[in-house]
Backbone as CSV, one residue per row, in Angstrom:
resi,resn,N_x,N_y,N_z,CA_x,CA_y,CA_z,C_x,C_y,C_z
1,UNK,179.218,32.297,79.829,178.008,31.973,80.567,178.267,31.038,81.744
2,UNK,179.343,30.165,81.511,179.792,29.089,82.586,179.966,30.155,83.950
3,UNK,180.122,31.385,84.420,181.098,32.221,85.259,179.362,32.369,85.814
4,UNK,178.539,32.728,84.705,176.947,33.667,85.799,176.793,32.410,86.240
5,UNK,176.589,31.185,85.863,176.400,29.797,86.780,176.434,29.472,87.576
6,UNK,177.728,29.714,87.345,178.655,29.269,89.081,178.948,30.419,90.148
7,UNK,178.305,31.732,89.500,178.649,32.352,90.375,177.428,33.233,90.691
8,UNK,175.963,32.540,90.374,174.898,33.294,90.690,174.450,32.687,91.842
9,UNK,174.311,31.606,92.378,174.368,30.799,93.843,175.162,31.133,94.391
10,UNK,176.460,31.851,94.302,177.329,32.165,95.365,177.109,33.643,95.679
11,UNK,177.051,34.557,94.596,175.994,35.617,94.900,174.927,35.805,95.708
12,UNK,173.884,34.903,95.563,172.965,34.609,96.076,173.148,34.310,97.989
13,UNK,174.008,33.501,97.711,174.388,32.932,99.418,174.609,34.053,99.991
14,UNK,176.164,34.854,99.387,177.022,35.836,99.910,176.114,36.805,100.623
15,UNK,175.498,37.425,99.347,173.934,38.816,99.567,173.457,37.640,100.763
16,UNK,172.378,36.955,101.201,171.920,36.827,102.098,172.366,36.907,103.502
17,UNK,173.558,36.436,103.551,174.748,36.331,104.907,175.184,37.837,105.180
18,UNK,174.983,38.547,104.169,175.735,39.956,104.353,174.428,40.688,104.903
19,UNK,173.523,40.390,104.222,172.241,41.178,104.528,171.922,41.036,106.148
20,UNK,171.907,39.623,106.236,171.273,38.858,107.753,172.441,39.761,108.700
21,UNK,173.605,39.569,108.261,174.780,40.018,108.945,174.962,42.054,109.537
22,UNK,174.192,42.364,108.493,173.778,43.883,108.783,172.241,44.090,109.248
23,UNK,171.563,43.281,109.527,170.586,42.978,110.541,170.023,43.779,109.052
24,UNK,169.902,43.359,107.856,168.876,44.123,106.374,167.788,43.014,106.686
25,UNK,166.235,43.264,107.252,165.555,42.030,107.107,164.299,42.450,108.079
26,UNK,163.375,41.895,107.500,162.123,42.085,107.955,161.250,40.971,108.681
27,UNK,160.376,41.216,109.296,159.375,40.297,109.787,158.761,39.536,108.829
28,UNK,158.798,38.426,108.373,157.496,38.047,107.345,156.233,37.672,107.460
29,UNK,155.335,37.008,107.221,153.814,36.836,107.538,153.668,35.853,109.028
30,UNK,154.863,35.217,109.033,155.228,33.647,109.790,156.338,34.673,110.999
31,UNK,156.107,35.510,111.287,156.720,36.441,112.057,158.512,35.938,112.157
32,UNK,158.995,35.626,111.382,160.794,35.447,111.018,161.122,36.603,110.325
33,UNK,162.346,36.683,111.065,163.155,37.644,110.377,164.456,37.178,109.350
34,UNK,163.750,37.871,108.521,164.136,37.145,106.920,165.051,38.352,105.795
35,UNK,165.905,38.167,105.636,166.782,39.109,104.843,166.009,39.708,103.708
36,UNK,165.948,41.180,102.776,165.125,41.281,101.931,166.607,41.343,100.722
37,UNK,167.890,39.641,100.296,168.532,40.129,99.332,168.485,39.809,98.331
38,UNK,167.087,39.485,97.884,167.086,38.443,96.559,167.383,39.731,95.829
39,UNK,167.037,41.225,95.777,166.917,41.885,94.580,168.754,42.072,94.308
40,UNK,169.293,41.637,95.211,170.821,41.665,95.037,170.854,40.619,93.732
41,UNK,170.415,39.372,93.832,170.421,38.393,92.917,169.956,39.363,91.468
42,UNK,169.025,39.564,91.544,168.291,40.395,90.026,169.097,41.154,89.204
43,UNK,169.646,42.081,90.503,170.358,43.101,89.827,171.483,42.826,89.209
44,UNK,172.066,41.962,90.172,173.467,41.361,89.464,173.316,40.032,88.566
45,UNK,172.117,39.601,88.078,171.899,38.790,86.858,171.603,39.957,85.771
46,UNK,170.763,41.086,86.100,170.830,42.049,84.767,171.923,42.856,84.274
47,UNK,172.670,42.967,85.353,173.554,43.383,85.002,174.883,42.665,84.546
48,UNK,175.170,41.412,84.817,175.647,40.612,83.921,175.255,40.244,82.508
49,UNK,174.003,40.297,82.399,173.194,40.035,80.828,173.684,41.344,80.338
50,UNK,173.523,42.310,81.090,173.789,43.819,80.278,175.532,43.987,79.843
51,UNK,176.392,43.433,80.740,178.246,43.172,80.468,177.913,42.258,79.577
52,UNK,177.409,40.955,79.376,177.513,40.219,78.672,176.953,39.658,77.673
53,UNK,175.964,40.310,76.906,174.701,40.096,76.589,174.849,38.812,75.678
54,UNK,173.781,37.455,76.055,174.006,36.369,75.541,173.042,36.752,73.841
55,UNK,172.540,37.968,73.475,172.244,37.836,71.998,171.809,39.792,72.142
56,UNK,172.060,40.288,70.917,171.299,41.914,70.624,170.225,41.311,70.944
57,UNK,170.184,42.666,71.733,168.765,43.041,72.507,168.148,44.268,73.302
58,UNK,167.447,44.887,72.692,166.881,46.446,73.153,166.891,46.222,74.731
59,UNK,166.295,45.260,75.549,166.255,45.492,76.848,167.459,45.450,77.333
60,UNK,168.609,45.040,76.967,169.665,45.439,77.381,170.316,46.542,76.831
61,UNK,169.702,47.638,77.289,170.489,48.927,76.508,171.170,49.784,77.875
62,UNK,172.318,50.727,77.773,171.936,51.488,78.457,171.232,52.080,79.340
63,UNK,170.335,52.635,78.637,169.038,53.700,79.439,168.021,52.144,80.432
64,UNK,167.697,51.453,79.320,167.267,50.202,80.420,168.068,49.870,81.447
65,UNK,169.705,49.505,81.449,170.216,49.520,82.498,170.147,50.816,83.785
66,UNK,170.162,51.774,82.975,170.342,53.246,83.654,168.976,53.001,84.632
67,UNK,168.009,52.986,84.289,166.023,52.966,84.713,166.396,51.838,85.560
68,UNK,166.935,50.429,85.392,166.664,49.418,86.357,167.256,49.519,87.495
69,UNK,168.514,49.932,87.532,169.218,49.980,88.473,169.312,50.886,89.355
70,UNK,168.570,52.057,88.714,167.857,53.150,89.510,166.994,52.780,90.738
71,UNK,165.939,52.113,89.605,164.643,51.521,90.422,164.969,50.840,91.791
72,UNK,166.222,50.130,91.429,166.773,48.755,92.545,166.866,49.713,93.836
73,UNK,167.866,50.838,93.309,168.383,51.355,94.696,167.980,52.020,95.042
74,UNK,166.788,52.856,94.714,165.676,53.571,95.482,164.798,52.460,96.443
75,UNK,164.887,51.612,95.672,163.444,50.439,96.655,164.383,49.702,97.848
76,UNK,166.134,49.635,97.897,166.904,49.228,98.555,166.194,50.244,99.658
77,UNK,166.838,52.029,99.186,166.764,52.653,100.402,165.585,53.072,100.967
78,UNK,164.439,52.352,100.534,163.280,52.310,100.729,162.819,51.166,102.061
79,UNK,163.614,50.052,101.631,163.850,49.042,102.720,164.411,48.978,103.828
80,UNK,165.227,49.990,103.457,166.148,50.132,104.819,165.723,51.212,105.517
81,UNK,165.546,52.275,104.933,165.045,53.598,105.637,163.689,53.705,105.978
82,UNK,162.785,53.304,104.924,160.996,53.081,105.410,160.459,52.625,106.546
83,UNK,159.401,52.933,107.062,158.491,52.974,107.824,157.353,51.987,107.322
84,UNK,156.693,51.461,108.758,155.316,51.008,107.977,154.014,51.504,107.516
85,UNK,154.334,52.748,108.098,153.706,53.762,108.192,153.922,55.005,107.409
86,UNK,152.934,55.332,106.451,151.376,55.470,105.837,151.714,54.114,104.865
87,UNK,150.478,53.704,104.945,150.279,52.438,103.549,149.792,53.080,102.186
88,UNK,150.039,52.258,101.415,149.544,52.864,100.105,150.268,54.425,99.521
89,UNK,150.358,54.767,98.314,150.321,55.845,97.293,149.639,56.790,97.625
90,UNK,148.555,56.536,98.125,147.446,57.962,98.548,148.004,57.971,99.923
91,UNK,148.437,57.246,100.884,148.879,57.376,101.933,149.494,58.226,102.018
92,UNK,151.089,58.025,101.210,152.074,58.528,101.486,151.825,59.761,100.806
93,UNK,151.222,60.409,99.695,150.628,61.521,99.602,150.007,62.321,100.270
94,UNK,148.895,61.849,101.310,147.956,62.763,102.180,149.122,62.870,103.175
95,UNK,149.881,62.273,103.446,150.659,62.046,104.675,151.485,63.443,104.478
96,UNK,151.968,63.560,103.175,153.092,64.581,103.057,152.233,66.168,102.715
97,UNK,150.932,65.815,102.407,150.470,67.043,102.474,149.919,67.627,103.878
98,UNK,149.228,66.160,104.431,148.883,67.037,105.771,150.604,67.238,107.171
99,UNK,151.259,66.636,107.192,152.129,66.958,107.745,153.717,67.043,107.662
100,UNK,153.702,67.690,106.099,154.803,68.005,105.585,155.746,67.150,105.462
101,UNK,155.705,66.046,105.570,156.858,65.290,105.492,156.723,64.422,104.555
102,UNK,157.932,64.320,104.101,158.123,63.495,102.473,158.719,62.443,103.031
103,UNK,157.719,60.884,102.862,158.331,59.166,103.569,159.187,58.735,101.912
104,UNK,159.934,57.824,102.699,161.167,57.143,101.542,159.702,56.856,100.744
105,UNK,158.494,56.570,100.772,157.298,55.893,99.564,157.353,56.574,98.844
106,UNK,157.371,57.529,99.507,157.013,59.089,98.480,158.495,59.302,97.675
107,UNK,159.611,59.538,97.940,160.546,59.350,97.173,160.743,58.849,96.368
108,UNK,160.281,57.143,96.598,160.852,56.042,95.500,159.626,56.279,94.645
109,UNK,158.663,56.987,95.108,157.685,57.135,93.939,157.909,58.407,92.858
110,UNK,158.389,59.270,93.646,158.920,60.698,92.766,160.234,60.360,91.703
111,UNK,161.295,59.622,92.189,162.299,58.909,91.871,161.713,57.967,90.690
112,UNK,160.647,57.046,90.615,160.445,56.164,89.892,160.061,57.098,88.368
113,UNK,159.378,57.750,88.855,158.549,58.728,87.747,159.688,59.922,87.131
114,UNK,160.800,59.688,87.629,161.736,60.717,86.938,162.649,59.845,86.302
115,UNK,163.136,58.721,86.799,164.085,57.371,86.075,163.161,57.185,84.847
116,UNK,162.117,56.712,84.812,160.901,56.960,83.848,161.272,57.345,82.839
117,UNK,161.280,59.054,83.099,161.244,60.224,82.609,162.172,60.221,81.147
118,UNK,163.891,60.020,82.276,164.604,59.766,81.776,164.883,58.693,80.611
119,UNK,164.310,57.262,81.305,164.068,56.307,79.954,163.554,56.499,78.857
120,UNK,162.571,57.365,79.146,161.801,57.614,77.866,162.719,59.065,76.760
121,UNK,162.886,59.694,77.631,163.906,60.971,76.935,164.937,60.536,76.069
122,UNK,165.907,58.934,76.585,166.656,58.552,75.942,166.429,57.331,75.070
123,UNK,164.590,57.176,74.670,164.634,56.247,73.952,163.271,57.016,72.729
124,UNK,163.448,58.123,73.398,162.304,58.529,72.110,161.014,57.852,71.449
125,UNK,159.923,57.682,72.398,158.818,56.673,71.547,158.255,57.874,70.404
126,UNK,157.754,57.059,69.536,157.248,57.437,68.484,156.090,58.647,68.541
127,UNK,155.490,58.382,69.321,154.025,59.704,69.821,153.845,59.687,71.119
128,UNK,152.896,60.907,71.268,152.842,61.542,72.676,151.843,60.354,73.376
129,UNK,150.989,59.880,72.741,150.489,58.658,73.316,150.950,57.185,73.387
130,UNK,151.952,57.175,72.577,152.839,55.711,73.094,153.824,56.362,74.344
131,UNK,154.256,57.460,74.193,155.215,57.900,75.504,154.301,57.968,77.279
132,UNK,152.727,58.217,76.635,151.688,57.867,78.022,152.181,56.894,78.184
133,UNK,152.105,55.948,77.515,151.234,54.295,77.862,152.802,53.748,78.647
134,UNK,153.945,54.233,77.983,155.091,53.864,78.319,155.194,54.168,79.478
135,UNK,155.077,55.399,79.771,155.517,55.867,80.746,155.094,55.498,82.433
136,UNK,153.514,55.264,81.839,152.268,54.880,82.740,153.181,53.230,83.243
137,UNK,154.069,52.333,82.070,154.413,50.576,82.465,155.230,50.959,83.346
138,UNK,156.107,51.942,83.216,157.595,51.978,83.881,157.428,52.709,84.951
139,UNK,156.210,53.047,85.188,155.689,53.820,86.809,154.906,52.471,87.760
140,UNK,154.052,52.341,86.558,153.203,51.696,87.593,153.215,49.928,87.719
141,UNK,154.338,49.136,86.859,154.831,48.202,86.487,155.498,47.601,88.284
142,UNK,156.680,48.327,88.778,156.961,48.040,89.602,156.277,48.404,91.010
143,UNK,154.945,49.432,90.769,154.430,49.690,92.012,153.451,48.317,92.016
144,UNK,152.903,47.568,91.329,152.437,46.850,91.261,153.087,45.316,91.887
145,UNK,154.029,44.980,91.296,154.944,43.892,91.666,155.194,43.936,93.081
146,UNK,155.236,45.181,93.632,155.651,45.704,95.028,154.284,45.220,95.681
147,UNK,153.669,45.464,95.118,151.632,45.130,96.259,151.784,43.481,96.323
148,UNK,152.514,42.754,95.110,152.007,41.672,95.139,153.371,40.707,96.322
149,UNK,153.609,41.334,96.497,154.858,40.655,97.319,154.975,41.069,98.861
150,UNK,153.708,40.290,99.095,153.225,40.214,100.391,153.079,38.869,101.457
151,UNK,153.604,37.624,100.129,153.700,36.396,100.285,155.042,35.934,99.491
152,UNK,155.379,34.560,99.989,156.502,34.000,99.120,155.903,33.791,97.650
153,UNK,156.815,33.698,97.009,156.290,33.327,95.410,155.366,33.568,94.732
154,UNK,155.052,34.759,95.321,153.655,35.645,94.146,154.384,36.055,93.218
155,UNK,154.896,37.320,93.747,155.613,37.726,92.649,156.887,37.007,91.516
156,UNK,157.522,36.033,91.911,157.993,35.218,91.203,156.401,33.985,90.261
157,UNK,155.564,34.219,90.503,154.193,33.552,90.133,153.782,34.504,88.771
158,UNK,153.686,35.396,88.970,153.450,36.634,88.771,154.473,36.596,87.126
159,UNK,155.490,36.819,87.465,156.756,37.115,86.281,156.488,35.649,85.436
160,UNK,156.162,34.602,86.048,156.652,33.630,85.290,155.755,33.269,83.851
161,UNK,154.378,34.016,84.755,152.994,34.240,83.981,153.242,35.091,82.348
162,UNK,154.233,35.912,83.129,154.353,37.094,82.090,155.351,36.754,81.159
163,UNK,156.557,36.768,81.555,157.178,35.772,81.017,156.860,34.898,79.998
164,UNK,156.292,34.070,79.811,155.658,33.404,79.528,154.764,33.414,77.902
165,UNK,153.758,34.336,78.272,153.450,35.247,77.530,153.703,36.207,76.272
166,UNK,154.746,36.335,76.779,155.928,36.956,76.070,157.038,36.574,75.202
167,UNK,157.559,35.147,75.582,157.801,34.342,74.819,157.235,33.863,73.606
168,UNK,155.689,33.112,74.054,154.572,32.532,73.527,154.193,33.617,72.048
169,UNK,154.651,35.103,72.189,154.311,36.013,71.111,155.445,36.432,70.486
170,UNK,156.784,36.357,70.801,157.828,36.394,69.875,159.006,35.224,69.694
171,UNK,160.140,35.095,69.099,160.801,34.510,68.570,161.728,33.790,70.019
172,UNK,161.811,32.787,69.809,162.714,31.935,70.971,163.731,32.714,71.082
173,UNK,164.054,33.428,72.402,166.031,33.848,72.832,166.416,32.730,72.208
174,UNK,167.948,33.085,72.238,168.991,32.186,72.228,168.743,31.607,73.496
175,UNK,169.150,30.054,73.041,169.808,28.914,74.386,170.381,29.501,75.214
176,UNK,171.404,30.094,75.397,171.685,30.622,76.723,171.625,31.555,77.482
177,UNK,170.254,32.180,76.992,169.550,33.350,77.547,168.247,32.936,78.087
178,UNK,168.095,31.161,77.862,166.658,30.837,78.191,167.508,30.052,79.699
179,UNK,168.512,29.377,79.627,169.321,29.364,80.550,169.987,29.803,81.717
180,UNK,170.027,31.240,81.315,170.181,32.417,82.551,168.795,32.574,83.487
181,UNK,167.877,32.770,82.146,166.650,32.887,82.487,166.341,31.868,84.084
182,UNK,166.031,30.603,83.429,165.381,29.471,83.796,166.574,29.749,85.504
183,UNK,167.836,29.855,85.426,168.668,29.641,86.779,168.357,30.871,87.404
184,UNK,167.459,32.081,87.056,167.366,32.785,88.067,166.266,32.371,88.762
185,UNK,165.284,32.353,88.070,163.743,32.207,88.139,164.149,30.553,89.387
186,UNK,165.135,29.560,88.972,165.065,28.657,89.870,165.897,29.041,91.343
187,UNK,166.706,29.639,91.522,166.979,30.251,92.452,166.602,31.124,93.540
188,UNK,165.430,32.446,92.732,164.496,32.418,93.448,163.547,31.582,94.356
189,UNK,163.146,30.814,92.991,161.915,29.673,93.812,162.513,29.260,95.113
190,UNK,163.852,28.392,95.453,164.324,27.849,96.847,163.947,28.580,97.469
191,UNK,164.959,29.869,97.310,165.346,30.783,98.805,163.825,31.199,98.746
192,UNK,163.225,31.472,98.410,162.003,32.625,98.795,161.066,31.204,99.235
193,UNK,160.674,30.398,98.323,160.216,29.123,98.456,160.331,28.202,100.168
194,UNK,161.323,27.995,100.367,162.210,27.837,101.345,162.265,28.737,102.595
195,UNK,161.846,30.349,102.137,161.861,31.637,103.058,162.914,31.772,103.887
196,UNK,164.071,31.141,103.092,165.443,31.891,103.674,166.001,33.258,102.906
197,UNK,165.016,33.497,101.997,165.366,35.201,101.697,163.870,35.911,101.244
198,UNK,164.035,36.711,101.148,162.623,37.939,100.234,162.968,38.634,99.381
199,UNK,162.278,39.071,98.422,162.927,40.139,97.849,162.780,41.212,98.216
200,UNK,162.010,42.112,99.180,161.566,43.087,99.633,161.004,43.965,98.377
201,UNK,161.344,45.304,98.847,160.928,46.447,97.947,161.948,46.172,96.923
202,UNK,162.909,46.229,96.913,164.416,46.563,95.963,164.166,45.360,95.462
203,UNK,163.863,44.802,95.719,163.373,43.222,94.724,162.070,43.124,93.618
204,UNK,160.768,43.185,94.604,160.267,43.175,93.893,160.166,44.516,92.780
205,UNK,160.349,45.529,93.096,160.368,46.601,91.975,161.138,46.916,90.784
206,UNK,162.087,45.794,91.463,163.266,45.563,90.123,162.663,44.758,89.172
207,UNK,162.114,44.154,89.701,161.636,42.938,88.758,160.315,43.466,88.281
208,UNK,159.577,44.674,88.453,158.895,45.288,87.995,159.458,46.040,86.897
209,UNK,160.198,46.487,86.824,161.143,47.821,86.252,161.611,46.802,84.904
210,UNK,162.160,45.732,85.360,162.643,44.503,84.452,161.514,44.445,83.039
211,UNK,160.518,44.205,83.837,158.992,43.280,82.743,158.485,44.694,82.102
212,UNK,158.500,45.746,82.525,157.971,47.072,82.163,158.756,47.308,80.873
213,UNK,160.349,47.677,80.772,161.250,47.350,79.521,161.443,46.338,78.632
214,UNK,161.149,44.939,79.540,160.611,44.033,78.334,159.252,44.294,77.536
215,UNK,158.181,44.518,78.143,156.774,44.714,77.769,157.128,45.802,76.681
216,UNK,157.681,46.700,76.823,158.037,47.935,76.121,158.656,47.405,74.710
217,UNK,159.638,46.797,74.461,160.585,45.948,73.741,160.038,45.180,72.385
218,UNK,159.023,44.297,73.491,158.740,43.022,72.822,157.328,42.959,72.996
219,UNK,156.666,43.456,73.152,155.362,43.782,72.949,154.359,44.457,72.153
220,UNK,153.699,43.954,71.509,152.873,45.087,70.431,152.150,46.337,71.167
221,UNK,152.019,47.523,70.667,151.289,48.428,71.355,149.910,47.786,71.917
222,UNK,149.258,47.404,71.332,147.953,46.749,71.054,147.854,46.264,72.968
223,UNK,149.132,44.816,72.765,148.964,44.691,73.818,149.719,45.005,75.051
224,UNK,150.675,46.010,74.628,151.006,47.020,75.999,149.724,48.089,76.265
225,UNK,148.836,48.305,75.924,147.660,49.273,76.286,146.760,47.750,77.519
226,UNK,146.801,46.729,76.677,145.873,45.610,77.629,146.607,45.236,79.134
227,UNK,147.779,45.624,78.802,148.693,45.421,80.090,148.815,46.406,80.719
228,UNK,148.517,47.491,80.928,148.568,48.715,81.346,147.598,49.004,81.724
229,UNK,145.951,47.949,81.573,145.098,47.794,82.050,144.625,47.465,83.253
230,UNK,145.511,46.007,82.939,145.840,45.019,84.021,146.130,45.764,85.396
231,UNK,147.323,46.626,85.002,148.263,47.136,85.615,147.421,48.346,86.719
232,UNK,146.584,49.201,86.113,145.669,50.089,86.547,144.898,49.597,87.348
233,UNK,144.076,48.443,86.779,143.389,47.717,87.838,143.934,47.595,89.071
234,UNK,144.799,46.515,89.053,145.730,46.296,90.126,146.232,47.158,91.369
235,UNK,146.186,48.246,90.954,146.722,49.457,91.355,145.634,50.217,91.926
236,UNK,143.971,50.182,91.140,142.756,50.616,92.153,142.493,49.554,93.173
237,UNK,142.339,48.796,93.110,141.910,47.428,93.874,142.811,47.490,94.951
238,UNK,144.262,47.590,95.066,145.098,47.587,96.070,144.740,49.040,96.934
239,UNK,144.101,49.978,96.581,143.648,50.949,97.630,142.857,50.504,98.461
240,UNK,141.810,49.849,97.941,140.418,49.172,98.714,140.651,47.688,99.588
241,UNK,141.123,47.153,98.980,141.284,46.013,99.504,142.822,45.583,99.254
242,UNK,142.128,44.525,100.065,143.669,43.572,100.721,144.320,42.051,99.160
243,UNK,144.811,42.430,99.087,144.859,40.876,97.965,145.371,39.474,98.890
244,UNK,145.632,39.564,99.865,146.281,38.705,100.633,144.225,38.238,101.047
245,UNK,143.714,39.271,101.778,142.369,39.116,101.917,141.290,38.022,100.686
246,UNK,141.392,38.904,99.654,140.549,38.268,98.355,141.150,36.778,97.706
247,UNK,142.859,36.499,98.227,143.102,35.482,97.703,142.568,34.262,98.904
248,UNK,142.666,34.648,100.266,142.457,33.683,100.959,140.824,33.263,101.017
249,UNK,140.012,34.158,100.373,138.398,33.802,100.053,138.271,32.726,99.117
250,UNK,139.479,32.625,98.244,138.793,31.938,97.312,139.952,30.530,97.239
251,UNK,139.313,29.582,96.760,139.720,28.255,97.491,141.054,28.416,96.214
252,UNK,140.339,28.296,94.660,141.584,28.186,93.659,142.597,28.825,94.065
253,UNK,142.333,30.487,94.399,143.397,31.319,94.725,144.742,30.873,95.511
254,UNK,143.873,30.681,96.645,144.170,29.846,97.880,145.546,28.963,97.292
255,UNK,145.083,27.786,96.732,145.894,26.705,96.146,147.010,27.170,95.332
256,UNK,146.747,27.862,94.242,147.625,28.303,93.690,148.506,29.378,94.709
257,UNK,148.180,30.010,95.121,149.332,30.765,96.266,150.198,30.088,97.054
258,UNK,149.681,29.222,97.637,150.333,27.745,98.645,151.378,27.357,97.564
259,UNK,151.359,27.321,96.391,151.853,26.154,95.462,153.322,26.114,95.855
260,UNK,154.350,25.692,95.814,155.863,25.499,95.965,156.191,26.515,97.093
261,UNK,155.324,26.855,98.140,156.015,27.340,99.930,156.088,26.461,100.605
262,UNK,156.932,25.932,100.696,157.462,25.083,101.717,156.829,25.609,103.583
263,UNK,155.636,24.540,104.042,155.171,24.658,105.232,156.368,24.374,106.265
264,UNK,155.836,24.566,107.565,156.500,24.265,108.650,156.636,22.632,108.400
């Protein structure tokens, strides 16, 4: 565990300098152009937990690795190759029906729903209606995470909530899995905090893809159906409206969004 330590900040640095260095990086709200390599960080913390796993554990299986790392590099070439243009799921749908053309959205969305596919093929849920509900986290899990990462530290806001949660209903990890934990989650906070990195698409959807296989894991059906609720919601509401819009109406929102972004 001493090696992911010392060598998840240098990761971290490296991916950003390489990213900035291949001009990988977007405009952010504060009009800077800002690298999108945190999901470099993610991937290569899960996938170290997955080489190294600090205790047995279903989310580190295979097929979970197989589904996450999928997810990563579709939403990578989503970042790099995408357009801003059509917004939204129904967008990029009407878009490809009225003028034939299939956008990287539409891909990483066809792509998401077949990695899916696959997870579920190689993990066999029990009935045709736990394989819905499953199937419905590991689709619409990371399209979600993706809406909310429109600001610094939502989506790290977001996970920590869940996270959280999740803990609070099963058995403490091992110590040095709450450890890995705690140094990613703080690593994030700087750079994104700080807004010397983003996670972009390949970020946040990883970290969608991530909580979707945990939720799956370590979650009672009961309340993977209430989360899949959540999740639906989230997912109508982002057609209609703006969440960047509805959070700046409301003063709590407001505050809590501001919380640990470092102003000018």
């Amino acid at each position: 565990m001493i090696v992911f330590f010392i060598s998840l900040p240098v990761v971290a640095y490296l991916s950003m300098i390489a990213f900035q260095t291949m001009n990988l990086g977007v405009l952010n709200y504060e009009g800077k152009q800002v690298p999108y390599s945190l999901g470099v960080v993610i991937i290569y913390s899960f996938a170290f937990a997955y080489a190294f796993p600090p205790q047995i554990n279903e989310t580190l299986s295979f097929s979970a690795f197989l589904y996450v790392f999928s997810i990563w590099f579709i939403g990578l070439m989503d970042d790099i190759y995408g357009k801003s243009y059509p917004k939204g799921l129904k967008g990029h749908i009407m878009h490809a029906i009225g003028k034939g053309v299939f956008t990287t959205g539409l891909v990483k969305a066809v792509g998401t729903v077949a990695f899916s596919v696959l997870f579920l093929w190689m993990n066999q849920p029990v009935s045709i209606f736990a394989s819905f509900v499953a199937l419905c986290l590991l689709t619409g899990f990371p399209h979600v995470m993706n809406l909310f990462d429109t600001r610094p530290l939502r989506v790290w806001k977001v996970t920590v909530c869940i996270v959280i949660s999740v803990i609070v209903v099963n058995p403490l990890p091992a110590f040095p899995f709450i450890m890995m934990l705690l140094s990613i989650l703080y690593v994030l906070y700087v750079l994104e905090g700080y807004k010397k990195a983003m996670l972009g698409d390949n970020g946040a959807t990883v970290i969608g893809a991530i909580l979707a296989v945990i939720s799956l894991n370590h979650l009672s059906f009961l309340l993977q159906i209430v989360l899949l609720m959540f999740v639906v919601m989230f997912i109508a509401l982002a057609e209609k409206y703006s969440f960047s819009k509805v959070i700046e109406k409301s003063t709590l929102l407001r505050r809590i969004d501001q919380l640990g972004v470092m102003r000018k």
